[in-house]
N, C-alpha and C positions, 0 to 999 in steps of 0.2 A: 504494500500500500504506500501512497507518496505520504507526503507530508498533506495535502491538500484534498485527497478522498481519505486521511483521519480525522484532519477536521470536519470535514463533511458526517462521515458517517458518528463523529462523537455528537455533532452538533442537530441531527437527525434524531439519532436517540434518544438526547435531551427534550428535544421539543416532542416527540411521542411519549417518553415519559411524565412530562409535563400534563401532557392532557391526558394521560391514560389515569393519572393522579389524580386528578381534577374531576375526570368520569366515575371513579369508584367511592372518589370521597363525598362527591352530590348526588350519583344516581343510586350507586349500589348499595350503599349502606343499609335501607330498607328491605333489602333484595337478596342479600347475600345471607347467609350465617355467617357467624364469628369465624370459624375454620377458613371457610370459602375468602373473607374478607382479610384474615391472615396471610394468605399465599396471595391476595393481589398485592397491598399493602409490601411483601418481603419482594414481590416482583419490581414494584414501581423504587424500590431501593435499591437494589441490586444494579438496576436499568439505568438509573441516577448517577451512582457512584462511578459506572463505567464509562457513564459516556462524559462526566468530567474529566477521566483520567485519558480519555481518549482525547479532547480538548488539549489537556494538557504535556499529550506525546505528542502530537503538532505543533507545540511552541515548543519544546525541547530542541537545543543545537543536534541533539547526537543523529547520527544518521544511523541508517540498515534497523530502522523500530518499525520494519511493516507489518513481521508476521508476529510479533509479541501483541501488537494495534489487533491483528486480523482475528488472534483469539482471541483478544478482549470484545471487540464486538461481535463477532459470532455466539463466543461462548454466553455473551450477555441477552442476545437474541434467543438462546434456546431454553437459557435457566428461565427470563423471564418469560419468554413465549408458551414456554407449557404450562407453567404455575399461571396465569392469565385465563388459559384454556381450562385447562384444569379447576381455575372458581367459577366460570363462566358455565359450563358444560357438568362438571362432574364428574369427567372419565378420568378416572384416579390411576387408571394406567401409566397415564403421560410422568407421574412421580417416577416410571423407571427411565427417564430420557433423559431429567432436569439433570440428575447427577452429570450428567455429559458437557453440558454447559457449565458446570464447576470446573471441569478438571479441565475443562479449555481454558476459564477463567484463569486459574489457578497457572495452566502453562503460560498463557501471557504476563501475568505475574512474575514470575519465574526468568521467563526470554527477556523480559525488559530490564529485572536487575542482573543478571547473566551480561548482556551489553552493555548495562551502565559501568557496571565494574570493569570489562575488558575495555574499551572505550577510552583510548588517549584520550588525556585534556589540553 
C-alpha cells in the first residue's frame, strides 16, 4: 500500500466507523440486546483504533509500512465486519472468523514495530 491509499483507507474506516457508531448508539439501542449491543459497540472500537493508527502510518517518514497498513485494515474489516453481522443477524457462526481479523491485526502490529526497529534513522 503507498502512503496515500493508507490514508485513504484509515480515513475511510474512520468515517464508517463514525456512523456505524452513531447508527447503533440512536437506532439500535432499543433493538439490540445487551450481548448483541456489546459486539457492535467492541466493533465500532476496534474499527476506531485502526483506522487512526492507519492515519497515523501515512504521516510516519518510515517507508516499506504497506503490508503491516494492509493487515491492519483488513484484519480490522473482518474482526469488525463479522461482530456487526453477527449483532445485526445473529448467526453466531461468524464468532469463528472474527478470531482471523485479530491475528491479522495482531501481525500488523507486529510488521510495523519489526520495521520500526530495523529502520535506519
Amino acid at each position: 500500500m503507498s502512503g496515500k491509499s493508507i490514508l485513504l483507507a484509515g480515513a475511510l474506516l474512520a468515517a464508517t466507523g463514525v456512523t456505524l457508531g452513531a447508527f447503533g448508539a440512536h437506532t439500535l439501542g432499543d433493538t439490540l440486546g445487551e450481548r448483541q449491543m456489546g459486539w457492535w459497540e467492541t466493533a465500532v472500537q476496534y474499527q476506531m483504533w485502526h483506522a487512526v493508527a492507519l492515519v497515523a502510518i501515512a504521516a510516519l517518514p518510515m517507508r516499506r509500512t504497506g503490508l503491516a497498513a494492509a493487515c491492519l485494515a483488513l484484519g480490522a474489516g473482518i474482526f469488525s465486519g463479522t461482530l456487526y453481522v453477527m449483532a445485526l443477524t445473529g448467526f453466531r457462526w461468524l464468532g469463528m472468523i472474527t478470531p482471523l481479523g485479530g491475528i491479522l491485526m495482531i501481525a500488523g502490529w507486529l510488521l510495523l514495530a519489526w520495521r520500526g526497529f530495523f529502520t535506519r534513522r
